[in-house]
C-alpha positions as CSV (number, residue, x, y, z in Angstrom):
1,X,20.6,0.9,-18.8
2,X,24.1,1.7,-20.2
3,X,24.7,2.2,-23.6
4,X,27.2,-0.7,-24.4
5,X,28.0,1.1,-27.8
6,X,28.4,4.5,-26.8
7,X,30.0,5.1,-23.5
8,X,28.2,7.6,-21.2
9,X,25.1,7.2,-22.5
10,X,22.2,5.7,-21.9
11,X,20.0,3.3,-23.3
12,X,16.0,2.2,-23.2
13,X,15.5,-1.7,-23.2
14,X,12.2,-1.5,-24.1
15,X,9.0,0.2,-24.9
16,X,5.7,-0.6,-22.7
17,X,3.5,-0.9,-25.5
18,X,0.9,-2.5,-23.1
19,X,-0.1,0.8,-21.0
20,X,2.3,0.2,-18.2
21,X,4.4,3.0,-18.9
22,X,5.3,5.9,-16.8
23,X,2.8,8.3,-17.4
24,X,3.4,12.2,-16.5
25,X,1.7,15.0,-16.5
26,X,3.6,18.3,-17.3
27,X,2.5,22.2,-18.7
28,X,2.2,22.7,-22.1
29,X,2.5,26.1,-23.6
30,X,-0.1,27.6,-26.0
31,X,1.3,29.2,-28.9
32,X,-2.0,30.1,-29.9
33,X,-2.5,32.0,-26.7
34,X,-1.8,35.8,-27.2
35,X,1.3,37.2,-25.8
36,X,3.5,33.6,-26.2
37,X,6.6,33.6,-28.2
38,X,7.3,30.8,-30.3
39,X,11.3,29.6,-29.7
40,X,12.1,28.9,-33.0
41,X,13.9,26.1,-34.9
42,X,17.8,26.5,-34.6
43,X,17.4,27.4,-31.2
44,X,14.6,25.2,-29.6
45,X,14.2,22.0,-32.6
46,X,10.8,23.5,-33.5
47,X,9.0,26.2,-35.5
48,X,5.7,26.9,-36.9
49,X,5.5,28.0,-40.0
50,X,2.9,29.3,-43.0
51,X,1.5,27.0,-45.7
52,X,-1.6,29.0,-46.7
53,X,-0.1,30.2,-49.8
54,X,1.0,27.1,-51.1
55,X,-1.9,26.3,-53.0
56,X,-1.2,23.0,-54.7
57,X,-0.4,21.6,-51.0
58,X,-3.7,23.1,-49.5
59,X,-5.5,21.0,-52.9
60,X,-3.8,18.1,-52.1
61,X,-4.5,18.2,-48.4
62,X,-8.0,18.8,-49.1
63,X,-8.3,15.7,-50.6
64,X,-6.5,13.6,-48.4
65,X,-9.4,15.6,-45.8
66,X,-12.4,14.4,-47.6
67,X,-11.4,11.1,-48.6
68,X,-10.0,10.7,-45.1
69,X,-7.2,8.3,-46.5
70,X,-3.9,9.7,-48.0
71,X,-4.2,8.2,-51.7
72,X,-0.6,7.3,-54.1
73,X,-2.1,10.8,-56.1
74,X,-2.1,13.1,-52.8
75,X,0.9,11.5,-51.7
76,X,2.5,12.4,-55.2
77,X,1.1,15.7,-54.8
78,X,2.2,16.7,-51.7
79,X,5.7,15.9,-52.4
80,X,5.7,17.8,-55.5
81,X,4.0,21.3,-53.8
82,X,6.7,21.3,-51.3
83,X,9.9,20.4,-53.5
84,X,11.3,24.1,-53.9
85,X,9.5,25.8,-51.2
86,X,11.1,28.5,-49.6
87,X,10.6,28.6,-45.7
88,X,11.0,32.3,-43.6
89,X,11.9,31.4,-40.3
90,X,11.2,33.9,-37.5
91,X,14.8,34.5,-36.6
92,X,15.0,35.9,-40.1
93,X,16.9,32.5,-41.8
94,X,15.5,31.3,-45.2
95,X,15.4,27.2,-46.0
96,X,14.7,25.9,-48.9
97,X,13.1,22.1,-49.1
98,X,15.3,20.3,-51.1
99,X,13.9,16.8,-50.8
100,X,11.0,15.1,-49.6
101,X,12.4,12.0,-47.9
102,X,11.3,8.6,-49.7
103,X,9.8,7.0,-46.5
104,X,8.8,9.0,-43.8
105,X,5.1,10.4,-45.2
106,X,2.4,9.0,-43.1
107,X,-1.7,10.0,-42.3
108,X,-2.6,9.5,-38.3
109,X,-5.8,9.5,-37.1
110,X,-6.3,9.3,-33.3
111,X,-9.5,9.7,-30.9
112,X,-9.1,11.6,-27.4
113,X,-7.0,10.0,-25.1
114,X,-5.2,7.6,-27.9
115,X,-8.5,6.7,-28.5
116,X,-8.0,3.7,-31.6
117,X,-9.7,4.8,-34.5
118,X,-8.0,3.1,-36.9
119,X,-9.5,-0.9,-36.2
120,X,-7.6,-2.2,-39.5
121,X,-4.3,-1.2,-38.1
122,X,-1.6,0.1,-40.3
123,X,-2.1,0.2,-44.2
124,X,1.5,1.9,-45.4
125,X,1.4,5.1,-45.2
126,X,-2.4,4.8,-43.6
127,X,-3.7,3.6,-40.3
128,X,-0.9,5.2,-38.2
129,X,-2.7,6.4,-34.3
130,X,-0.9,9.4,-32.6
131,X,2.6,9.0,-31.0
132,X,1.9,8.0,-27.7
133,X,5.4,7.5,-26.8
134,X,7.5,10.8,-26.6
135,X,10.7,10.5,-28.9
136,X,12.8,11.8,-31.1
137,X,13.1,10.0,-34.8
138,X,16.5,9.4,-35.7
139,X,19.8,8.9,-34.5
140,X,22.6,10.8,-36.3
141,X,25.3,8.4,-35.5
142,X,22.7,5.4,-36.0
143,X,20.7,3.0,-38.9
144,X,19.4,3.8,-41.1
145,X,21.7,7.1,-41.5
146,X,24.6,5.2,-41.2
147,X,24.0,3.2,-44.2
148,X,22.6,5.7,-46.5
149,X,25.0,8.1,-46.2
150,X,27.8,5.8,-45.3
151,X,28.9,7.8,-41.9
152,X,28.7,11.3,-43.5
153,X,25.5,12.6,-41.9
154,X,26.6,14.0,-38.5
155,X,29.3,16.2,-40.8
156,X,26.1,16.8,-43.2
157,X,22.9,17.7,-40.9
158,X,22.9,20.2,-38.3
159,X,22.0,18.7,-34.5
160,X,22.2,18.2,-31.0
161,X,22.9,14.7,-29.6
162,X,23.8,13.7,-26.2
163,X,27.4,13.2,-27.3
164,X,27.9,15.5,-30.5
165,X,26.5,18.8,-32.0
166,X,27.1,20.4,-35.0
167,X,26.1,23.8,-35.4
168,X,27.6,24.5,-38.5
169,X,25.7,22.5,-41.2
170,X,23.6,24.5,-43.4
171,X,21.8,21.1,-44.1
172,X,19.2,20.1,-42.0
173,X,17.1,16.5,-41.8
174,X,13.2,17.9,-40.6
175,X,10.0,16.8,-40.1
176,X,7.0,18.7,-41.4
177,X,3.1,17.7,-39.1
178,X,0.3,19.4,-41.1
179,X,-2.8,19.0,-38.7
180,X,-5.3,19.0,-41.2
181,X,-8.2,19.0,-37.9
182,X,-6.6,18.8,-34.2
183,X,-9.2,19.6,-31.9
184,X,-7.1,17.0,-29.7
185,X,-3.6,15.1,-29.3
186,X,-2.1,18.0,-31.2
187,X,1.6,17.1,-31.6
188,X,3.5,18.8,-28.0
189,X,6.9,19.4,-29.0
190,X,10.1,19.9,-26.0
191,X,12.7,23.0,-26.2
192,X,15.8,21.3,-26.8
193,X,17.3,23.3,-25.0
194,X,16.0,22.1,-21.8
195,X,17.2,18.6,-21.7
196,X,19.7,16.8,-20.1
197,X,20.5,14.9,-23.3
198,X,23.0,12.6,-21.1
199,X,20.5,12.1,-18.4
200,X,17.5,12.1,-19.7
201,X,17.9,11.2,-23.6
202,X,18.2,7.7,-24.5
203,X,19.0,5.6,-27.3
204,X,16.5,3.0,-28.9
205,X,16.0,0.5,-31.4
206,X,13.0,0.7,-32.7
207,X,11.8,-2.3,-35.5
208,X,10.3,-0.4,-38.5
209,X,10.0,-3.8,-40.7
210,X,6.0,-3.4,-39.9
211,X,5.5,-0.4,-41.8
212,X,8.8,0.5,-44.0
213,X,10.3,-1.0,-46.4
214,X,13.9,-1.5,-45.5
215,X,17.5,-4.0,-46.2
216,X,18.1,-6.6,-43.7
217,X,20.7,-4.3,-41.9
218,X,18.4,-1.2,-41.3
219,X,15.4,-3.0,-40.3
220,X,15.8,-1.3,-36.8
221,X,15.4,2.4,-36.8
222,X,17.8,3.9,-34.1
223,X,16.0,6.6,-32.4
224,X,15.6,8.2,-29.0
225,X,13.7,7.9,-26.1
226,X,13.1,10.4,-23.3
227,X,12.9,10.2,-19.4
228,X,10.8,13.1,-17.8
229,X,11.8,15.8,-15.6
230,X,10.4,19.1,-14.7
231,X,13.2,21.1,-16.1
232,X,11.5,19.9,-19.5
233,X,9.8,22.5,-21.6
234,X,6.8,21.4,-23.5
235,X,5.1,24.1,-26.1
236,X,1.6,23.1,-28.6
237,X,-0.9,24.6,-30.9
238,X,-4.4,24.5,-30.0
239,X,-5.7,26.4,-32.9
240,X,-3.8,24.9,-35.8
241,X,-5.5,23.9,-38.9
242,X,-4.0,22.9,-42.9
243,X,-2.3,26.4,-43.1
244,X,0.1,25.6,-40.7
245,X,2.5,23.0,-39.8
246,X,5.5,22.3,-37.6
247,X,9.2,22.2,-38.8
248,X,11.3,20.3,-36.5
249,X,14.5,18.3,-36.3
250,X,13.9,14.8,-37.2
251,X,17.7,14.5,-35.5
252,X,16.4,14.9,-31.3
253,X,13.7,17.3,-31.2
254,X,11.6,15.3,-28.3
255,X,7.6,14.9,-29.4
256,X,4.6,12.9,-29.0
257,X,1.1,13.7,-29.1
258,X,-0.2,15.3,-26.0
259,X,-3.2,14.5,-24.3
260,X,-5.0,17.6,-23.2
261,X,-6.5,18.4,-20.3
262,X,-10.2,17.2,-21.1
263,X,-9.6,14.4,-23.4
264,X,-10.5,12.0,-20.4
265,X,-14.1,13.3,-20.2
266,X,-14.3,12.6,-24.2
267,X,-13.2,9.5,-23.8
268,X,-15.7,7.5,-22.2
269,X,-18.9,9.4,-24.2
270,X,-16.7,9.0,-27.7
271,X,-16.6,5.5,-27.6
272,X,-20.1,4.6,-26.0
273,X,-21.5,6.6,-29.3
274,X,-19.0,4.7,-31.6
275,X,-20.4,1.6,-30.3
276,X,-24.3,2.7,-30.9
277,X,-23.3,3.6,-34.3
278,X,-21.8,0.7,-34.7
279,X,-24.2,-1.2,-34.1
280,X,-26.7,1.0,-36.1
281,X,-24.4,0.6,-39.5
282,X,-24.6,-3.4,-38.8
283,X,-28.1,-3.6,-39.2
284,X,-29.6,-3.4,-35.5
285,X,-31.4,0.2,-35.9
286,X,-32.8,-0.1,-32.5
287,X,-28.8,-0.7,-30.7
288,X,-29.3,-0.7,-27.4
289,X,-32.6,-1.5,-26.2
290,X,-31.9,0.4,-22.7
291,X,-30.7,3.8,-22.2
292,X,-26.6,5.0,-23.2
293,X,-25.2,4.8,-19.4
294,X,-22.2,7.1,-19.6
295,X,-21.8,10.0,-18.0
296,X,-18.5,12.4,-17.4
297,X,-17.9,15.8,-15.7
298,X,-17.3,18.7,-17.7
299,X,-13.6,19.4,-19.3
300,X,-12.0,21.1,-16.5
301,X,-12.0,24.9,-17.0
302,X,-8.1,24.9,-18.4
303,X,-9.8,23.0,-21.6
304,X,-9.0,24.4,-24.8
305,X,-12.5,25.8,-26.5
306,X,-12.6,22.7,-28.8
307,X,-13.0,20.2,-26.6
308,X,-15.7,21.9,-24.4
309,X,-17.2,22.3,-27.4
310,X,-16.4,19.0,-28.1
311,X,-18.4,17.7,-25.1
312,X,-21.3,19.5,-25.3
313,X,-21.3,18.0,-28.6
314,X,-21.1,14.5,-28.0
315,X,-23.4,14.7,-24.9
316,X,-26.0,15.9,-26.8
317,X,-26.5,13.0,-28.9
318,X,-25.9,11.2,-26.1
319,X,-29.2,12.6,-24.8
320,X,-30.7,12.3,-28.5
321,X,-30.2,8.6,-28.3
322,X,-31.9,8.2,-24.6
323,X,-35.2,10.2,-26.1
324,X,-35.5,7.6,-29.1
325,X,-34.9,4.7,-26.5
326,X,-37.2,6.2,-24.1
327,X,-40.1,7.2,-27.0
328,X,-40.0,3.9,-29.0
329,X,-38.4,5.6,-32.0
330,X,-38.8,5.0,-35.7
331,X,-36.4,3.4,-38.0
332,X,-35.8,7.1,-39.6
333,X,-35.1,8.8,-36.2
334,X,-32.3,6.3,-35.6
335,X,-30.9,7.3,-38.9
336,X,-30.7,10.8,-38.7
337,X,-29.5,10.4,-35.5
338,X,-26.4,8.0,-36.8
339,X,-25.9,10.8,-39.2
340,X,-25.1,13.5,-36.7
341,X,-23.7,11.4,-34.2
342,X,-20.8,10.0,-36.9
343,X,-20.3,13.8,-38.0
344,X,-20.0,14.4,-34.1
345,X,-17.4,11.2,-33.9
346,X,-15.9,12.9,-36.7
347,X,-15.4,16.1,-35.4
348,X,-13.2,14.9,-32.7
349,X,-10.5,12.7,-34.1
350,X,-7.2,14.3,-34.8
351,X,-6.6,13.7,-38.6
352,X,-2.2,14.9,-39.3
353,X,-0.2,14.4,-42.6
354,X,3.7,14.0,-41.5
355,X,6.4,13.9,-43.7
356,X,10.3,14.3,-43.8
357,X,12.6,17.2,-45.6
358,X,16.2,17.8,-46.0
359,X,16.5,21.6,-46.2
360,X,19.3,24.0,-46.5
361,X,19.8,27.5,-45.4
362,X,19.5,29.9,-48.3
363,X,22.6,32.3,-48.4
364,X,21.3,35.5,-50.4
365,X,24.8,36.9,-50.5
């Protein structure tokens, strides 16, 4: 609809949290495939950079991995190990993180194909599922920038916005994704460059009292939507692990996490397992009585490696689970099998650490 705040624009009325959504498919580029060449940040919104070296971030990060939970002490952490870091972008720029952004730092977990694997729901800075919806996280011109820095932030951050740009800040307001295991939804991120931001970028208000702490008049984050078109450039990692992450522009760049080609054949054999388990940890160690009936086609040949190998895993157990049935098996077969099948579960969910930076270009002269 139109914007009725800001004319030429437009403006979504609502999300479609229940599914009903339009739903596209589109190509995503593999920056881990050889020969691809990553865009880069102050051209496309987006770069991936190194974080092997930083040590005390890799600690922290390996905590937040085995606890699977991000704790106040790896939160702490985190934002300590990255104050002061300097960043080499590829176009040969230098940032430096000046700030880690008091709200902003969440841990996601998500199965394939949004799978929910997080059944308590949010949990402040835990419980967050993938980003179904692609969109862009804050509005220059909107709430809560507005407020904070009282109308100075599209003078102050560098951006792109339907109906401003400034391309001469040496400030900029990023995100930073850390996938800390991403065998699926990997965060897809779009080239900037190849949207119609008046067309195709839309503004929306987007309630945040649920999860942030906020005043009265900021409890609606303003942020940005997207419509699809072809034209649309869509670029992922299928290879990316804790050394790596994703710098992009917390002021447009268009994201979401991306559901691969494949995910729909671990669906279905993901959560029939979840539910044996399930019922194995509740005290029935004989949980179905009658064989696992689920059965999906291989991941189509364009699959990335992990989720074949993903599949064969989970089918396996699958199988493992129809020879107890079928064999009358013992208390301690079931248990070993619950073992591997949860270490299978767990080898599929997408576990990410997200967090947001205001950075500034580091002028050497």
């Amino acid at each position: 609809m139109p914007d009725a705040e800001r004319s030429g624009l437009l403006r979504a009325d609502f999300a479609a949290e229940d599914g009903t959504g339009d739903v596209r498919g589109c190509e995503l580029t593999d920056l881990s495939a050889p020969g691809t060449t990553e865009p880069g940040l102050e051209a496309a919104g987006f770069e991936t950079i190194d974080l092997e070296a930083n040590t005390a971030l890799q600690r922290a990060l390996d905590d937040v991995r085995r606890r699977d939970r991000l704790t106040g002490d790896a939160e702490a952490a985190i934002r300590q190990s990255l104050t002061g870091m300097e960043v080499a972008l590829a176009n040969g720029t230098r940032l430096r993180i000046d700030l880690v952004v008091d709200d902003g730092l969440f841990y996601r977990r998500s199965g394939p194909a949004w799978t929910d694997v997080n059944p308590g729901g949010i949990d402040g800075v835990n419980g967050h599922g993938g980003a179904k919806y692609v969109h862009g996280d804050q509005d220059v011109y909107g709430t809560p920038l507005r407020q904070l820095m009282h109308g100075t932030a599209p003078d102050t951050f560098r951006h792109v916005t339907p109906d401003g740009r400034n391309d001469d800040a040496t400030t900029f307001l990023l995100n930073l994704w850390i996938p800390i295991h991403a065998p699926v939804q990997p965060l897809a991120l779009m080239d900037q460059r190849t949207v119609d931001g008046v067309r195709h970028q839309l503004r929306f208000g987007l309630p945040v009292d649920g999860f942030l702490e906020r005043d009265e008049d900021a409890e609606i984050n303003d942020i940005w939507r997207f419509l699809y078109h072809p034209d649309q450039q869509w670029f992922a990692r299928t290879d990316m692990d804790s050394r790596q992450g994703y710098l992009f522009n917390t002021l447009g760049t268009g994201h979401g996490a991306a559901c691969l080609a494949g995910e729909d054949a671990l669906a279905p054999l993901f959560l029939a397992l979840s539910e044996a388990v399930g019922a194995i940890e509740s005290g029935d160690t004989d949980p179905t009585m009658a064989t696992i009936d689920v059965s999906t086609p291989e991941p189509p040949g364009d699959a990335s490696g992990a989720i074949r190998d993903a599949w064969k895993r989970l089918t396996r157990q699958v199988d493992a689970a129809n020879a107890i049935i079928a064999g009358s098996g013992s208390d301690a077969l079931w248990d070993e099998w619950r073992i591997q099948t949860r270490e299978a579960l767990d080898s599929v969910v997408r576990r990410s650490v997200e967090l947001r930076l205001v950075a500034s270009v580091i002028d050497d002269d």
